[in-house]
N, C-alpha and C positions, 0 to 999 in steps of 0.2 A: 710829162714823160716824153714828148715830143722835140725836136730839136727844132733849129729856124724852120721854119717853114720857106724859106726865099730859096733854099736846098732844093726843094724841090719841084724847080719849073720846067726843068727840061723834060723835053715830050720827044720819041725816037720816032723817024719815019717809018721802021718798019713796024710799031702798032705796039706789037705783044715782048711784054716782057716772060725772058724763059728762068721758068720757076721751078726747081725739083726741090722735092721734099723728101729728105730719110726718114723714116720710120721703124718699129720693130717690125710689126704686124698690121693689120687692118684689126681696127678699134671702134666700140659699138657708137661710142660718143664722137669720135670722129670724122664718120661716114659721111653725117650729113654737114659737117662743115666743108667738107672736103668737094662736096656736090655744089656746094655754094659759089666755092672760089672759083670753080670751072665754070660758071657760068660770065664770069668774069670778061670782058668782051677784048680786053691789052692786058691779060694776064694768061700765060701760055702752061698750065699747069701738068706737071709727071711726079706722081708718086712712087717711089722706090722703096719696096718690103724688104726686111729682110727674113721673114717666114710668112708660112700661110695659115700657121698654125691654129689660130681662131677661126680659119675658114673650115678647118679639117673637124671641128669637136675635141675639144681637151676637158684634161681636168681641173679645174680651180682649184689651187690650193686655199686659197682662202674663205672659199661656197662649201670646200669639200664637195661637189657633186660634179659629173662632166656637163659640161658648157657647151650649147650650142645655141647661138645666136641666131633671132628671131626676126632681126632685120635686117636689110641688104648692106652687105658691108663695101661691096666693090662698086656699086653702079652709079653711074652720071660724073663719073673723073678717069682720066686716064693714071694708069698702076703698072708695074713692072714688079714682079719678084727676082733680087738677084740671085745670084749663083749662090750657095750656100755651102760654107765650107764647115758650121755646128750647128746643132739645131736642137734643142733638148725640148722643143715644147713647150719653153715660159721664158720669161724675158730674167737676163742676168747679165753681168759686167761681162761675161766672154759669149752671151748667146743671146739671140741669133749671132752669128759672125759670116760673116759674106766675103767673097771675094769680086775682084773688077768693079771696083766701086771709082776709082781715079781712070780707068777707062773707059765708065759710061757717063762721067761728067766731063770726059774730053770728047768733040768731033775727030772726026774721020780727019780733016786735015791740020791737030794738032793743036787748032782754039779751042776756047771752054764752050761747052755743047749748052750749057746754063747763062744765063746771066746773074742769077745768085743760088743760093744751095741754105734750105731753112731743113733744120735740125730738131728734132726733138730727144730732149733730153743729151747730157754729155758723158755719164758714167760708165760706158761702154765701150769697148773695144772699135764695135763697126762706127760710133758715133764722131771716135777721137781721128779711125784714119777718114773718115769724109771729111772731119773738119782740116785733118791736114793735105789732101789731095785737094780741095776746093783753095785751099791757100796756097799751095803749088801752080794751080791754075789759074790763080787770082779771080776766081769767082767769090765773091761777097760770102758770108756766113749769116743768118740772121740763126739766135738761138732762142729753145724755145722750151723751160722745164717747169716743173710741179715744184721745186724745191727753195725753202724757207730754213728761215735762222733756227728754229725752236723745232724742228722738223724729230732731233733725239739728241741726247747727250754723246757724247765723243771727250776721249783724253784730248790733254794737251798736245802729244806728241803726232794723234791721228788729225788733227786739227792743225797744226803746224804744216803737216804737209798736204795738207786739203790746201793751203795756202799757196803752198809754194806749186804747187802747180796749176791753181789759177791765176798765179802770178804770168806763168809762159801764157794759159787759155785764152788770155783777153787780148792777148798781140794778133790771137788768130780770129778771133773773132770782133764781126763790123757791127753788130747791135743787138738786143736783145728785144724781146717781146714776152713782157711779162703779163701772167695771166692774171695780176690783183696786185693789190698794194704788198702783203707780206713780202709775196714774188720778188716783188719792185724794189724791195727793203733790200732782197738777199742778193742781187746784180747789185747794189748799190756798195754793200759790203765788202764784197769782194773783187768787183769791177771799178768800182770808183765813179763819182760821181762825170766823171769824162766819157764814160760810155753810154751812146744815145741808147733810149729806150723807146719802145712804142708799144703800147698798152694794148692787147691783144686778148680779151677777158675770155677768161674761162667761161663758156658760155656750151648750151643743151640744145636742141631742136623744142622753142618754147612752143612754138605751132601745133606740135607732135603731140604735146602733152597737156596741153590747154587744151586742144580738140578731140583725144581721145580720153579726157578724165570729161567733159562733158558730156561726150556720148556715152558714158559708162554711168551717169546719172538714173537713166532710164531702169538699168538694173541693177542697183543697188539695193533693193530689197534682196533678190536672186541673191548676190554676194553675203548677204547679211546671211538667208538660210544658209548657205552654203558654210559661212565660222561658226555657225551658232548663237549668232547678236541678234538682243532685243530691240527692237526698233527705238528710238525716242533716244539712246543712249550713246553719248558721245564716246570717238574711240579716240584713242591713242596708237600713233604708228610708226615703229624702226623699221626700215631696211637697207640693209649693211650686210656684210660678210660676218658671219659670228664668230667673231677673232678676240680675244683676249683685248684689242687695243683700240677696238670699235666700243667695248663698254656697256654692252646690252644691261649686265647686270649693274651699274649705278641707273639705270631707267627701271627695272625691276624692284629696288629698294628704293626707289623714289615715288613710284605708282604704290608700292605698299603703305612709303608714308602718306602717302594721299588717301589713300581710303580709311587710315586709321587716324589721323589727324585733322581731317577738314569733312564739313558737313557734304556728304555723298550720298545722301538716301534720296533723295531724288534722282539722280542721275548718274549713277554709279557708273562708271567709265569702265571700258574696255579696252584691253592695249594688245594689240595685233603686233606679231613680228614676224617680219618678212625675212626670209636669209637662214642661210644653211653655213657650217661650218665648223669648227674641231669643238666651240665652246656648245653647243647647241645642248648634248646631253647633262654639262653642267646649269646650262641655265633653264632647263626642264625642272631638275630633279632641286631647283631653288625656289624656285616657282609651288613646287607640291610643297616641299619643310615648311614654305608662309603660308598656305591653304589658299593660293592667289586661282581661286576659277575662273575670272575671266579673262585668263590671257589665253591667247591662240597663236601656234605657232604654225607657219604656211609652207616652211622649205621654201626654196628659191623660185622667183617669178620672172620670169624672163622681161625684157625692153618691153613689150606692148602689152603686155599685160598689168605693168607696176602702175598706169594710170587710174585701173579700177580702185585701187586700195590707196593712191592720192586723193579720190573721189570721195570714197567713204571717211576718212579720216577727219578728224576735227583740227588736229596737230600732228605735226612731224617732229620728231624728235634723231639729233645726232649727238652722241654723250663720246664721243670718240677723245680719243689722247693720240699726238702727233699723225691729226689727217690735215695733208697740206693744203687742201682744194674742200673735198668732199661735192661732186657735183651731183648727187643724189638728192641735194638742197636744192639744186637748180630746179632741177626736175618737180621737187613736191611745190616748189614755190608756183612753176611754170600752171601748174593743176589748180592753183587757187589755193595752197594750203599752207596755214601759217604755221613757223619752225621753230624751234627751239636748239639752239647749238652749243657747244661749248666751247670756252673761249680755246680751246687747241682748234679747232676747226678753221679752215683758212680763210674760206669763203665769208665768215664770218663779218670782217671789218667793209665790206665792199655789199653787204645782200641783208644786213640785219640791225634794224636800228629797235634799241628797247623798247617795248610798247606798241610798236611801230609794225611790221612784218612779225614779231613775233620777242623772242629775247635771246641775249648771251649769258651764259653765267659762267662761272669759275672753273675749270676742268677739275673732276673727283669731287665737287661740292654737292654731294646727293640733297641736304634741305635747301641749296638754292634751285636747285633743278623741281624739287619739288615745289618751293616756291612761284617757279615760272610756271608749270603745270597749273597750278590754282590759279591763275591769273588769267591764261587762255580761256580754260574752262568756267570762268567765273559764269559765264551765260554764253548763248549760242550766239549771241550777237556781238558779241566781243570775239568771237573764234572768226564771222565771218566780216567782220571789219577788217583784222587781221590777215586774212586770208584775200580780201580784195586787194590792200596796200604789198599783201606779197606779188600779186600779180601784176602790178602796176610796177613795182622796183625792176621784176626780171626784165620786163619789156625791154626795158632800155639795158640791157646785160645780154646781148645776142650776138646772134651771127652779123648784123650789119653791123656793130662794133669792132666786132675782128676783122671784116673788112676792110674797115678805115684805117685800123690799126695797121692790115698787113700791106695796104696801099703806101701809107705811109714811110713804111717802113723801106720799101722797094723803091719811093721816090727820090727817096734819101740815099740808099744803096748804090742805088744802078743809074740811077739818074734819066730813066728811061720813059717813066708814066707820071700822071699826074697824081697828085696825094688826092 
């Protein structure tokens, strides 16, 4: 995904290359990469909001419950909120919408105040005029999105013009930084294979969650009284938004065909689900029709606390249909905990090899999910086989990868730092 490398030897005298970043909001996942890169010692970092909305407590539409984040969203990078001309609260094609955005990527005396201008995401309003005021100013664009081919169906005719105006996008834009192969597929598609890429993995705080699912060892009995688990008995664990398209309920008929199809009287499993949201009373009142007693449902856990329920867990399970990323895999993998994903899952081809960390199966194929289930749980030492090779893949899936990527990506650009 890399282009020559001979691109990028020029080194600038004055040290730091100047980096702004657009954003919607401050994001729980991106805080601490954010903390990273300013540590950076020739990389001159300014983040640009264009709400504060996550800082203020909102409601999730897709938790259903108000949201307020558990750990530091602003600190150890410098940030800027701009002027805000809509603001509804949640991120869409016309909101947040800012104004003085080509004014605060121009100096005072008329040069570009940046040396490149990184983007996340382009479906938006505030997204489309940074990209075109940074090209006005001939500041670089590095772009930077979640989105993939198989992401949902679309006509022909909405599809046609998704075309035709990434046909104008790519003229404005100098390279991409895709976070996984699917990523990498869908710049490819639509950018063509002429557009450099630099690989920039979607990547968690592995530190964070390695180190707070082992201190959370110590009490895991405490946890266990507190759902109602028997000790000795492995669990099964979602945590997702309870959305129609996260799939709680093909994991619900798949643990049923597990306890009715394979031998469980020794160790009858319990499946814990983490996450609040519109489907939650359906998947209650499905849970009582099959007479399923050992599931436990928890409502929503904030950032620091989702390492105790990585800890207890045997397996992590994501049955989702068009999740492009899903970095909640990161997270359980990060804790020691091997996964089970479905092949819609993005993260997938990049974090999970058969047998391996864990498995892929089919999207909507409930007896192959059940299958994978049997499999993990065949003995405890197959789960923590599992669960070690998961922690050993993430390692190398982190923030010093995005580094390298976004180093790269700048040496190429600006011509300013070293890769």
């Amino acid at each position: 995904m890399t282009p020559v490398s001979g691109l990028s030897e020029g080194f600038s005298a004055s040290g730091k290359v100047r980096l702004a970043y657009l954003v919607s909001h401050p994001i729980q996942y991106q805080a601490p990469l954010l903390r990273r890169i300013a540590q950076e010692m020739d990389i001159d970092l300014t983040v640009l909001f264009g709400s504060d909305f996550s800082l203020r407590g909102y409601k999730d539409e897709g938790f259903g419950v108000e949201v307020e984040w558990d750990v530091p969203l602003l600190e150890g990078y410098r940030s800027e909120f701009l002027p805000r001309l809509r603001d509804t609260g949640r991120v869409s094609p016309t909101s947040p919408l800012n104004r003085g955005i080509y004014k605060r990527l121009r100096a005072a005396n008329g040069d570009p105040a940046f040396d490149a201008l990184w983007v996340h995401g382009y479906a938006s309003l505030n997204a489309l005029q940074a990209i075109l005021a940074a090209t006005a100013l001939g500041i670089p664009v590095l772009l930077r999105a979640e989105s993939w081919l198989a992401d949902r169906s679309r006509s022909l005719p909405r599809l046609a013009v998704k075309s035709f105006i990434f046909s104008d996008l790519k003229n404005l834009v100098t390279a991409t930084l895709p976070i996984g192969t699917v990523n990498a597929r869908y710049w490819r598609h639509y950018f063509g294979h002429e557009m450099p890429q630099f690989l920039m993995p979607y990547a968690v705080d592995n530190l964070f969650f390695a180190r707070r699912a082992e201190d959370a060892a110590a009490s895991e009995q405490q946890l266990r009284s507190e759902l109602g688990l028997e000790p000795g008995h492995p669990v099964i664990l979602f945590a997702s938004k309870l959305q129609q398209r996260k799939h709680c309920d093909h994991l619900i008929e798949a643990y049923y065909s597990l306890l009715q199809d394979h031998d469980t009287s020794g160790y009858k499993p319990y499946l814990v689900i983490v996450g609040n949201g519109e489907e939650r009373a359906n998947l209650e009142a499905r849970c009582r029709d099959l007479g399923l007693a050992n599931v436990r449902f928890t409502g929503f856990q904030n950032q620091s606390v989702l390492p105790r329920y990585f800890q207890l867990a045997d397996v992590f399970v994501l049955p989702s249909r068009h999740e492009p990323w899903g970095l909640i895999v990161n997270e359980a993998m990060a804790a020691g905990c091997p996964v089970i994903v479905s092949s819609d899952v993005g993260s997938g081809p990049d974090l999970v090899t058969d047998g391996v960390e864990g498995y892929i199966y089919p999207v909507g194929d409930v007896p192959a999910l059940t299958a994978a289930l049997s499999r993990v749980l065949s003995s405890p030492e197959a789960a923590s086989t599992m669960g070690h090779a998961a922690r050993r893949r993430i390692a190398a899936w982190s923030f010093e990868e995005d580094i390298q990527g976004l180093r790269r990506a700048l040496a190429y650009t600006t011509r300013k730092l070293r890769a």
